[in-house]
Residue, then its C-alpha position, 0 to 999 in steps of 0.5 A: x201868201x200874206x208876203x207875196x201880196x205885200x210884194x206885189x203891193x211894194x213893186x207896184x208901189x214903185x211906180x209913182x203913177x199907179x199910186x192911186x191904185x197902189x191904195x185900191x190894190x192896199x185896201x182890196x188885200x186888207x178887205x181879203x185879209x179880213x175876210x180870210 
């Protein structure tokens, strides 16, 4: 499960105008991860 979030983390990240919510999308999955 962990892999398939930081895919979908790398495919956004490709593009350069979402990266503002490449970081929301990073510290959501982080927070999820915490709290799993």
């Amino acid at each position: 499960m962990r892999e398939l979030e930081n895919h979908e983390i790398q495919r956004r990240g490709n593009i350069p105008a979402d990266r503002g919510q490449r970081v929301i999308l990073r510290k959501a999955t982080l927070q999820s991860a915490l709290d799993r």
